[in-house]
C-alpha positions as a LaTeX table, in Angstrom:
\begin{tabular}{lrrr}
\hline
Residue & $x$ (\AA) & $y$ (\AA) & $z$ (\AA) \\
\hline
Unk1 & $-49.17$ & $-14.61$ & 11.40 \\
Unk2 & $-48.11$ & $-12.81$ & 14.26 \\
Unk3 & $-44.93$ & $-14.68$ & 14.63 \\
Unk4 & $-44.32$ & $-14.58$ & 11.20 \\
Unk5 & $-44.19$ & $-11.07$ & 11.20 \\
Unk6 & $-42.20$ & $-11.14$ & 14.76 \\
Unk7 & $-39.58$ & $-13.35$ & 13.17 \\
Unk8 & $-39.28$ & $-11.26$ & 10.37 \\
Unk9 & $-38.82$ & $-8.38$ & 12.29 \\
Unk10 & $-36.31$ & $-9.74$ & 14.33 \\
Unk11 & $-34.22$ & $-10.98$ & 11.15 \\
Unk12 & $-34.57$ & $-7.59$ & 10.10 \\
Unk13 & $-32.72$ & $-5.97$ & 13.03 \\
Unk14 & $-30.11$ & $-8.48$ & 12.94 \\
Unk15 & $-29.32$ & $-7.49$ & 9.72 \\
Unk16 & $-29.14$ & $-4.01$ & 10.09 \\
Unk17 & $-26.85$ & $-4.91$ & 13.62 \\
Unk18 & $-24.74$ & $-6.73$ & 11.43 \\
Unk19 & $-24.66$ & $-3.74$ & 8.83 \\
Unk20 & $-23.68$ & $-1.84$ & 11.48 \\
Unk21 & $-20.96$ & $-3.67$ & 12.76 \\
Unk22 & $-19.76$ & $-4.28$ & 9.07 \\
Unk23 & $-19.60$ & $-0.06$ & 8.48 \\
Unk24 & $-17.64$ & 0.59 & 11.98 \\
Unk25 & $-15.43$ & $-2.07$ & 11.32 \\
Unk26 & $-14.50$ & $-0.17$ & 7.33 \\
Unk27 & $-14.76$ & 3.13 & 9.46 \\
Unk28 & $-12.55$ & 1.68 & 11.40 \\
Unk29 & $-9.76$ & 0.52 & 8.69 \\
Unk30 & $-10.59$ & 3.84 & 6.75 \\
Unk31 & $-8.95$ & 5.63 & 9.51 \\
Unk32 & $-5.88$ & 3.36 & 9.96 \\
Unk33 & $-5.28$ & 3.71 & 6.83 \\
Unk34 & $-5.52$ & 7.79 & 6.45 \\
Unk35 & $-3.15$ & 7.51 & 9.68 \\
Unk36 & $-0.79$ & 5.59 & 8.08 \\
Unk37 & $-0.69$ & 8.10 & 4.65 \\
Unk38 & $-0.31$ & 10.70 & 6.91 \\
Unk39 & 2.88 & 8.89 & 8.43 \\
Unk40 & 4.12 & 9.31 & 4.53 \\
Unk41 & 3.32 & 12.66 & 4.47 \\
Unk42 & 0.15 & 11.39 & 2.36 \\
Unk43 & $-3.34$ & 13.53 & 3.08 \\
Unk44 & $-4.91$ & 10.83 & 0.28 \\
Unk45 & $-3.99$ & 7.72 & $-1.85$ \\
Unk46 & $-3.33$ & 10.06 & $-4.70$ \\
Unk47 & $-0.30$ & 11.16 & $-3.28$ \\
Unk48 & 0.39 & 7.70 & $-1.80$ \\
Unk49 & 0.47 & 6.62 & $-5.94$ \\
Unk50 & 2.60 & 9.17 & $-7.03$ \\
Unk51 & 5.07 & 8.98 & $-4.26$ \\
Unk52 & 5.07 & 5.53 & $-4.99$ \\
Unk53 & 5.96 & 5.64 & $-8.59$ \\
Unk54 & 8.19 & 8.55 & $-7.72$ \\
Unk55 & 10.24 & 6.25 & $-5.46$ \\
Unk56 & 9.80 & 3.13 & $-8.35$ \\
Unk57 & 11.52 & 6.00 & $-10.46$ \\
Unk58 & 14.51 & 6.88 & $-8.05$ \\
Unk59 & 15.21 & 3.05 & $-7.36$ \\
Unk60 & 14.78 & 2.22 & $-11.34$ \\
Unk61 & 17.79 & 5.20 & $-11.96$ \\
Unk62 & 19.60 & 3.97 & $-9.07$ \\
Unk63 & 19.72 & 0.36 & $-10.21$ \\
Unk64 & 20.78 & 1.65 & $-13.36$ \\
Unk65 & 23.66 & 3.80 & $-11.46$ \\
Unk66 & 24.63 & 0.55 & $-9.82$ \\
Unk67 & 24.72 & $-1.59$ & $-12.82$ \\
Unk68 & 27.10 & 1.27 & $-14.76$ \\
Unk69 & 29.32 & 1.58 & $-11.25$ \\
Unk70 & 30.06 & $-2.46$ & $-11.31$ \\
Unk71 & 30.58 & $-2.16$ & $-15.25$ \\
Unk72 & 33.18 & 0.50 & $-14.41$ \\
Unk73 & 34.23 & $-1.20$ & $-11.96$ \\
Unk74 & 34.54 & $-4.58$ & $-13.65$ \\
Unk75 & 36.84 & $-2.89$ & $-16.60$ \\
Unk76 & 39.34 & $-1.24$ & $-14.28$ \\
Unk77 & 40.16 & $-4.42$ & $-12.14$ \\
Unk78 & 40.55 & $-6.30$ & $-15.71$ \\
Unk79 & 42.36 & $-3.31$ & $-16.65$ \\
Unk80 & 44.74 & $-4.15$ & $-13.43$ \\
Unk81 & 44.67 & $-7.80$ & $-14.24$ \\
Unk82 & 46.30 & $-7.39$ & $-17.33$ \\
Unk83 & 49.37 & $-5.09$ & $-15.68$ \\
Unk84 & 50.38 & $-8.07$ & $-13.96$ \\
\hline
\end{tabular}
């Protein structure tokens, strides 16, 4: 019984060691990551989101720009075409 209880014991701070390791490890990441929002100008992943969908909103008008500017574009060299 003794051993019973000594192997169960030992099991028992094994996993707690590996508990440990497992929450030092996401400690670990956790603060990578707040580093890296901060490189964004990002104190959470709030901000992160919005300046996200911010930017998906400035490349989404841009595109659109782009599209117009080549239609544009597109008319005046056909418009040059037909002077020939």
């Amino acid at each position: 019984m003794g051993k019973e209880i000594t192997g169960r014991l030992f099991e028992l701070k094994q996993k707690i060691s590996d508990a440990q390791t497992k929450y030092n490890r996401a400690q670990g990441k956790l603060q990578n990551l707040n580093e890296q929002l901060k490189e964004y100008g990002c104190s959470n992943v709030k901000q992160a989101r919005k300046m996200v969908d911010d930017l998906d909103s400035q490349i989404e008008k841009n595109e659109k720009l782009l599209e117009n500017g080549v239609k544009e574009l597109e008319k005046l060299l056909k418009g040059v075409e037909n002077e020939d």
